[in-house]
N, C-alpha and C positions, 0 to 999 in steps of 0.2 A: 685299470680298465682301458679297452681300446677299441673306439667303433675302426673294425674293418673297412665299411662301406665311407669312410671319410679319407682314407688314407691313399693316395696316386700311386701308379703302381712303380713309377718312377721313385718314389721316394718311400715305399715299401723297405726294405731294407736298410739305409739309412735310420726310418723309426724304427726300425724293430732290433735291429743289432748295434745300432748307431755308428760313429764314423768319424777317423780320423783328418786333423788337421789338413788339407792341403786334397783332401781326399778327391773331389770334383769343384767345380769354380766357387759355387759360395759355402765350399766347409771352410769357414775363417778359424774355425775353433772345434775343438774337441767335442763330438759328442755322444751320450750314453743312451742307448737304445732300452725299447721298455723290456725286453729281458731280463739283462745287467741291472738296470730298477726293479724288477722282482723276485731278483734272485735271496733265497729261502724262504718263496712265497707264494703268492698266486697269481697269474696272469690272466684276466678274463676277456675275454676275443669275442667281442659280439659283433654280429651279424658275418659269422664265419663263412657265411656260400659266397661274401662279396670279394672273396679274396682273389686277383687273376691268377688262369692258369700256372701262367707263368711264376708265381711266386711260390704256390703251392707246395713244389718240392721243397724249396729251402726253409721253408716252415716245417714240412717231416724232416729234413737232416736235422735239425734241433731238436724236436722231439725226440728223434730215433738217438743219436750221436750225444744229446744231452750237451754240444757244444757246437761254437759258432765263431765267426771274423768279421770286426766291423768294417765298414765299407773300407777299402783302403791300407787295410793292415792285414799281414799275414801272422799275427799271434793269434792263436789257438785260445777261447775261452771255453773254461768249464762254467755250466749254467745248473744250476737245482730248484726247480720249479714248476710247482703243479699251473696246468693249463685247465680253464674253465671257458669252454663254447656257448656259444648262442646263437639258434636265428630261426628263422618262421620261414625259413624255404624247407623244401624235401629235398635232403641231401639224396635220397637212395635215387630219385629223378635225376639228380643234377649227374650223378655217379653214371647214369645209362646212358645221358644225353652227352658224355663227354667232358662236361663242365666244372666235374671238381672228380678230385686225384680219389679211386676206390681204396688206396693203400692208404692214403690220409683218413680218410673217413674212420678206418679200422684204427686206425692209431687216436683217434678224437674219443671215439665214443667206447672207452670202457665200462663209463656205468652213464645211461642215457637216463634224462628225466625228461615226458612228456607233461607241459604243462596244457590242459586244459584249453578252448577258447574260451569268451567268456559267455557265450551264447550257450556251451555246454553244462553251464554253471549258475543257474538262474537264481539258485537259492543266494548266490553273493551278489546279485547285481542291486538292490536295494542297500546292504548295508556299505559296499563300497559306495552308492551315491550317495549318501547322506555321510561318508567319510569327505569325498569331494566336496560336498556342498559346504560342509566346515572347514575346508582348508581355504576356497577361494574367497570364501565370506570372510575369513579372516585377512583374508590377503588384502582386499580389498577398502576393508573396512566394514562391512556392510552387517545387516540383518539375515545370517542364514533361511531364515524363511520355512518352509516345510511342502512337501509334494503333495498335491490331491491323488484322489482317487485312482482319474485319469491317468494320470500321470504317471503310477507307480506302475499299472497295466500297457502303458507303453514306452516304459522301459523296460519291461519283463517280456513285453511280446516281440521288440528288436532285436535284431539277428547281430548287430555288435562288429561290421566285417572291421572295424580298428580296434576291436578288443579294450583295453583298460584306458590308452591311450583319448582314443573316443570319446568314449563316456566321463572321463574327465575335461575335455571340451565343451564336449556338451552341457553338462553340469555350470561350467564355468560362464556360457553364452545366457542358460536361461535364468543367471542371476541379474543381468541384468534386462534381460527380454521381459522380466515379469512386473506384473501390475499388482502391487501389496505384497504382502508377505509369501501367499498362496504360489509354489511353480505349477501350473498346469501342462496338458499334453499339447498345448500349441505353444507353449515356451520351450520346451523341450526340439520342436518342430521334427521330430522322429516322422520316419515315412513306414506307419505301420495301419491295418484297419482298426479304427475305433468299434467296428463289429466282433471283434474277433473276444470272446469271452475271457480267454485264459492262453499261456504263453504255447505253441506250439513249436518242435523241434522237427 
């Protein structure tokens, strides 16, 4: 696995194909880029739209050519390996405005999976909170505790813009925000109306 968005775009290549010995001032030592590590296997590339322009293509000549050259060397490697994308931008935007290669994109997405937010997904936001509330409570040490009323209606009535991320924060904040056992909707501290009866989309 390789977060995209952490990787320089200076040292883009280096990680991904790796790089020999002497290759720029601090290659001291040989080294194997995450391709070559997944080769007969899978490479999963999350947060693919962070990738710069500029590198874009030589991520398609790998995909397309199935081979690559680490920094520094002119030997020719063969690669065998499925690539798995991620990211919560609109590539088909990024594709109009310039910012990521249309001929990449075609080569990424042969079979596309739409996940969900999780504001589209109300009927999971309860049993994922009360997943959180046992994982931190363990982490922690602590007394899980259990959600009132309130509480369950204003996390069902929160629009979620961090999705799973969030709500596992969240979760995590009002174990200790709370007073007894009980979480209420002011431990929670969601910015929703306590008027609003039932979750609206």
């Amino acid at each position: 696995a390789v977060n995209m968005g952490a990787i320089s775009e200076n040292l883009f290549e280096s990680e991904m194909f790796g790089h020999v010995k002497g290759a720029f001032t601090d290659a001291k030592e040989n080294r194997i880029g995450r391709f070559e590590l997944a080769e007969g296997g899978s490479l999963f590339l999350d947060e693919i739209a962070n990738i710069p322009c500029s590198q874009q293509a030589k991520l398609l000549h790998v995909l397309e050519a199935h081979q690559f050259e680490k920094v520094g060397s002119v030997k020719t490697q063969k690669v065998d390996v499925r690539v798995v994308c991620a990211t919560n931008a609109n590539l088909t935007e990024l594709v109009a405005s310039g910012a990521f290669r249309q001929d990449l994109l075609y080569r990424l997405n042969t079979v596309e999976i739409t996940i969900p937010a999780l504001r589209e997904r109300v009927a999971d936001i309860m049993p994922l909170a009360k997943y959180f509330l046992q994982c931190h409570a363990q982490k922690y040490r602590l007394a899980p505790g259990i959600f009132d009323q309130q509480a369950i209606l204003a996390l069902q009535q929160y629009a979620w813009p961090g999705n799973i991320r969030e709500l596992s924060h969240i979760i995590e904040r009002a174990i200790f925000l709370r007073q007894g056992e009980m979480i209420t909707a002011t431990d929670l501290g969601l910015n929703v109306s306590p008027s609003e009866p039932e979750f609206k989309q």
